[in-house]
C-alpha positions, -999 to 999 in steps of 0.1 A, spaced: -224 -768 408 -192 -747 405 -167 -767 423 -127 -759 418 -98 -781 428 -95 -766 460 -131 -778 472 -147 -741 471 -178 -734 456 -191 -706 435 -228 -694 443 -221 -655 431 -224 -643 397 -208 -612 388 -220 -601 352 -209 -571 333 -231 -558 309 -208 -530 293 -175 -517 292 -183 -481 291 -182 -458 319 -193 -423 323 -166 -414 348 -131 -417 338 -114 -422 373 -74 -422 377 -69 -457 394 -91 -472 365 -89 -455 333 -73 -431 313 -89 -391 307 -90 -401 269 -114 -438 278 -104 -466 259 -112 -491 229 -151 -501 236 -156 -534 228 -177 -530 190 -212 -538 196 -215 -573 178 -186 -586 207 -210 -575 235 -236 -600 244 -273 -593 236 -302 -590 263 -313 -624 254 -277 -639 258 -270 -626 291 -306 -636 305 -299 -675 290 -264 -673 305 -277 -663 344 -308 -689 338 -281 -718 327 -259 -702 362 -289 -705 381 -313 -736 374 -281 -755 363 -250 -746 380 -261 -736 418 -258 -696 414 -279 -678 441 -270 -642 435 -265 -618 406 -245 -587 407 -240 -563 378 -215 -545 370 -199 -528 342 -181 -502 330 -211 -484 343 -242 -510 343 -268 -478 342 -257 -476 307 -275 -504 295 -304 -497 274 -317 -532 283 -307 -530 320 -345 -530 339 -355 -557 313 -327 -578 324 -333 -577 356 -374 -582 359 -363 -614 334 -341 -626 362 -362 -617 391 -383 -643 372 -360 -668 373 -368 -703 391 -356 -702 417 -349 -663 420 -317 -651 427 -306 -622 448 -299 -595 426 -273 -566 433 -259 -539 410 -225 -520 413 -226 -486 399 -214 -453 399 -246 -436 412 -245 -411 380 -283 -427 368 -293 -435 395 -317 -410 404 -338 -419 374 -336 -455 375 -340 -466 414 -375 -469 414 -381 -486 382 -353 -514 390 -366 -516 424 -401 -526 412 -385 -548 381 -373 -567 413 -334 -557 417 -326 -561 458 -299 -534 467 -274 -514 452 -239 -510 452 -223 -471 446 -187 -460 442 -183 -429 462 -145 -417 468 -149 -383 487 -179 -359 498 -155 -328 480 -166 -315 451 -127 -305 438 -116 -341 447 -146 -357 427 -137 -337 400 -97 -346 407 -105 -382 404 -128 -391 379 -123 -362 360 -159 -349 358 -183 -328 378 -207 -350 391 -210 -354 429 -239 -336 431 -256 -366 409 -239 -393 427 -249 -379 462 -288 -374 448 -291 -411 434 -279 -423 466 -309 -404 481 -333 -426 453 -317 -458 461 -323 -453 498 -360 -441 490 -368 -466 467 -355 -496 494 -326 -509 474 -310 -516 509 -289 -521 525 -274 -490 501 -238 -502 503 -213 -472 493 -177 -481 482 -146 -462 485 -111 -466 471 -85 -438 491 -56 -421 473 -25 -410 487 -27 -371 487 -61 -371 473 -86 -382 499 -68 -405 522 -76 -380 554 -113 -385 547 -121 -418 560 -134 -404 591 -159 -376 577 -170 -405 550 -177 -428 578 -198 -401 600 -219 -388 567 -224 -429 559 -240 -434 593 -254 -402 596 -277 -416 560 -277 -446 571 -256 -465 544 -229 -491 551 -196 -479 538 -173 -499 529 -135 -492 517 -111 -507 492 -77 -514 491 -65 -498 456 -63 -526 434 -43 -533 400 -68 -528 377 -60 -497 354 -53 -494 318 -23 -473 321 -7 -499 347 -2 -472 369 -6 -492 400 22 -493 426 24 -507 460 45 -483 476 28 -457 489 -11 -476 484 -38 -469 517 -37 -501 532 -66 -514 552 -44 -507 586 -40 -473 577 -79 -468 570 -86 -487 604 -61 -464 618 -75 -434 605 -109 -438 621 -99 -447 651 -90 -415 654 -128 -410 660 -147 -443 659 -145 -470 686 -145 -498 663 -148 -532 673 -144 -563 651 -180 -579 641 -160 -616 642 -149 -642 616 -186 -664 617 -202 -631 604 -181 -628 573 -188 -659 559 -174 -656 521 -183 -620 523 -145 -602 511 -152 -566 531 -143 -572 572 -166 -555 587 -165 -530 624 -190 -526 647 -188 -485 645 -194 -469 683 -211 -499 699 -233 -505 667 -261 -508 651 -240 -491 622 -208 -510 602 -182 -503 581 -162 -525 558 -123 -527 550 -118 -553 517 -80 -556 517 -73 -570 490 -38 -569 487 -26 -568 521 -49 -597 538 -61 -617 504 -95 -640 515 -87 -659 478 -96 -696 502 -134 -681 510 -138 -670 473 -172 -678 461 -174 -662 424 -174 -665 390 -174 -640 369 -188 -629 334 -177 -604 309 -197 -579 287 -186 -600 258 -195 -631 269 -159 -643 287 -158 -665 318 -134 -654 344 -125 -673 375 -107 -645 389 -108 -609 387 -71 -610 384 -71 -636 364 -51 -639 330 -71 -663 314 -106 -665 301 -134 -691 287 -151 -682 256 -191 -689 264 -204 -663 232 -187 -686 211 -207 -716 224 -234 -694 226 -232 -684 187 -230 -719 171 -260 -732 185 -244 -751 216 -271 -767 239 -274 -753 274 -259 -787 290 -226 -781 270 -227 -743 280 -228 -756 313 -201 -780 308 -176 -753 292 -183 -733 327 -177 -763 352 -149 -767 331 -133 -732 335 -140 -730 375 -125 -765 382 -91 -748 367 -96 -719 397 -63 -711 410 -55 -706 447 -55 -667 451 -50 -639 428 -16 -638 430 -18 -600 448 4 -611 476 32 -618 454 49 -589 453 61 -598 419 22 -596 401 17 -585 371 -15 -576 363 -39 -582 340 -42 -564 303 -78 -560 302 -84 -529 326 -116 -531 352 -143 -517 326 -141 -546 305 -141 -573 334 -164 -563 360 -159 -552 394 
């Protein structure tokens, strides 16, 4: 297993299988994009698949989420996933995306055995879409949504990150569209991770402003602590139920002692922490032939060195160099 110093246990594999994105949004990269990682640094197909098997038969994973950049991008991506699905024994299999593909790829990743979905959504305005990620494309976003639904990647999960002045008075109309389709919306605190190191405190949407916010036209009642598990989002009964909504404030109320991740890069980098500053190379051991018992080691390794949190609480953080794209959300 996964075990760290401070007795948790990592059973969640987040994966990201590129660093390129087809959106450029403001709290995450810059209008120009950045360096892509070249080609030979990303990890094949074959890489990633012997990396989740080695995670799974050998090191007590039980679910896969991928990520990217924007995981639709991968050529490979519903090969991936029906290798996994095969996998004994199988693990629950998620993907985090920005909806863009989706349209065209829910079925197929549906039937290659992926279990739900993941989709950044920030506003229901076509002029703030445009404002924040800097391309026209809300119209796709809202239409793969549709596919994931239809296709029974659920629960369709839809995240959202509020900007000050941008969209931070639409918590309430996001929450009423999410129930009124039926998926479980779920906001983030702004987080540290852009290239420019943009990121300020002052001034963020906390997760008592958000809970604020729809109260203004939710009754909103808290679901409890037993329900949460290791989950990060709290989640609110919405109006007596059956429909929820998630706050994961990251910064303001940090769950770092429930953590239950690990996390792998596109180019084959072990991460403890999304915050993290360090990383474990596992290409490299990959590369020269390393057996999968001393891959395994190498990864024990890394987790046992887990700090306590990510250090968001400390008012002093610094964050990390390598923006979102290149880590995995």
């Amino acid at each position: 297993m996964l075990i760290d110093t401070y007795g948790r246990i990592a059973t969640d594999l987040r994966v990201s299988l590129t660093d390129r994105c087809n959106l450029r949004c403001t709290y995450c990269m810059p209008e120009e994009g950045l360096q892509w990682l070249a080609k030979p640094d990303l990890l094949s197909d074959d890489e990633i698949v012997r990396l989740i098997d080695i995670a799974v038969t050998s090191l007590g994973i039980e679910e896969v989420r991928f990520t990217g950049g924007e995981p639709l991008l991968r050529p490979g991506l519903v090969g991936i996933v029906e290798r996994v699905a095969a996998l004994t024994p199988r693990p629950r299999m998620s993907l985090t995306t920005n909806g863009i593909g989706l349209k065209r790829t829910a079925t197929a990743l549906k039937e290659a055995g992926l279990d739900r979905v993941n989709v950044s959504l920030d506003t229901l305005r076509p002029d703030v879409f445009k404002a924040l990620t800097r391309r026209d494309r809300l119209k796709d976003v809202i239409e793969g949504l549709t596919a994931a639904r239809e296709a029974g990647l659920a629960p369709v999960k839809v995240n959202t990150v509020l900007m000050p002045g941008l969209n931070d008075d639409e918590a309430p109309d996001l929450l009423a569209w999410a129930v009124e389709h039926s998926y479980e919306l779920r906001f983030i605190e702004q987080m540290p991770l852009d290239a420019q190191h943009g990121w300020k405190r002052e001034g963020m949407v906390t997760a008592a402003d958000i809970l604020a916010s729809l109260r203004t036209r939710f009754a909103l009642a808290p679901e409890g602590a037993g329900e949460r598990g290791s989950a990060p989002a709290e989640r609110w009964i919405v109006d007596g139920g059956p429909h929820r909504v998630g706050v994961i404030a990251s910064v303001t109320r940090p769950f770092c002692a429930a953590c239950d991740r690990t996390r792998l890069t596109a180019d084959g980098q072990i991460r403890t922490c999304l915050f993290a500053t360090e990383e474990t190379d596992l290409r490299g051991a990959l590369r020269s032939g390393a057996p999968d018992e001393e891959i395994a080691r190498i990864w024990r390794l890394a987790m046992w060195g887990k700090k306590a949190g990510s250090g968001l609480d400390d008012p002093s953080f610094l964050q990390p160099e390598r923006p979102m794209s290149a880590i995995g959300g």
